[in-house]
C-alpha positions in Angstrom: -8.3 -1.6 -5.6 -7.5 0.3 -8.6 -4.5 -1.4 -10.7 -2.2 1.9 -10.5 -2.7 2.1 -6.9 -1.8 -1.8 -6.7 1.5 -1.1 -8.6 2.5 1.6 -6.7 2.2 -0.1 -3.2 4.2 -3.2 -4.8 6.7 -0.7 -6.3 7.1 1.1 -2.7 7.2 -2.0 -0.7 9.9 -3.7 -2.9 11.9 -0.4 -2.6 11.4 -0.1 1.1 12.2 -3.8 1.6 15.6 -3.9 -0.9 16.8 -0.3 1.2 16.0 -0.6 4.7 15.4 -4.4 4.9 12.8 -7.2 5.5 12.0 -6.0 9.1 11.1 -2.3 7.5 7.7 -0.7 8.3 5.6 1.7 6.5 2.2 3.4 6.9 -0.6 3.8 4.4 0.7 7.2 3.9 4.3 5.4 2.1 2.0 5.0 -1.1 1.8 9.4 -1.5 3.4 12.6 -2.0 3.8 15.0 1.2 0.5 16.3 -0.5 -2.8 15.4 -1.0 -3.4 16.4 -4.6 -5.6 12.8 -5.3 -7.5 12.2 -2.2 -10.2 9.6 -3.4 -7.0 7.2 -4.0 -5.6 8.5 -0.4 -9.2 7.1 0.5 -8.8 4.4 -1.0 -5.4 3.2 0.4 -7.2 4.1 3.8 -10.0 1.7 3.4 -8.1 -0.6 2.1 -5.6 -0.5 5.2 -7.9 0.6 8.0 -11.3 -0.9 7.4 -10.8 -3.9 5.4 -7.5 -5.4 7.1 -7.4 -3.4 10.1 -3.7 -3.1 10.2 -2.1 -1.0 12.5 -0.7 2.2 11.6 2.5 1.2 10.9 3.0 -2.4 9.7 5.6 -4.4 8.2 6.6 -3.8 4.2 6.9 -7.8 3.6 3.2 -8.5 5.1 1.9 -5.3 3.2 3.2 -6.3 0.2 2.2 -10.1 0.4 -1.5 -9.1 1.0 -1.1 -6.9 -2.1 0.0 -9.0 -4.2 -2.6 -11.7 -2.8 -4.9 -9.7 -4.8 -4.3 -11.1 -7.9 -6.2 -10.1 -11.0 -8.9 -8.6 -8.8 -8.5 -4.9 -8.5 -10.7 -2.6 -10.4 -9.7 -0.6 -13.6 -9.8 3.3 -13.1 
C-alpha cells in the first residue's frame, strides 16, 4: 500500500472515530472524494479491502484502522 494512501485511511479513521465514536463504520469509499479523479489508488483501496481482507462493505473504523496501522513500515513508496 502506497504511504499517502496509508496516511489518509489513518487520518479518516481517527477522524471518524473521535466524531461519531468507537462503534462508527465506514466503507472503502471513506478514503475519496465524491469523484473518481485517481482511480488506480481507488483500486488500490479496493484490493486492499475486498481481495486481501475480505471485509465487508461496511466495517468498523477501529478494526480498519488497526489493520492499517499493522502495516508498519511495509507499504510501497509512490
Amino acid at each position: 500500500m502506497r504511504a499517502d494512501l496509508k496516511r489518509t485511511m489513518l487520518e479518516v479513521c481517527d477522524r471518524k472515530i473521535a466524531a461519531k465514536g468507537p462503534s462508527v463504520g465506514l466503507s472503502f469509499y471513506a478514503f475519496f472524494a465524491n469523484r473518481n479523479d485517481d482511480p488506480e489508488r481507488l483500486m488500490e483501496a479496493a484490493e486492499w479491502w475486498i481481495r486481501t481482507h475480505k471485509l465487508d462493505h461496511f466495517e468498523k473504523a477501529t478494526k480498519i484502522r488497526a489493520l492499517v496501522a499493522a502495516l508498519g513500515d511495509e507499504v510501497q513508496q509512490p
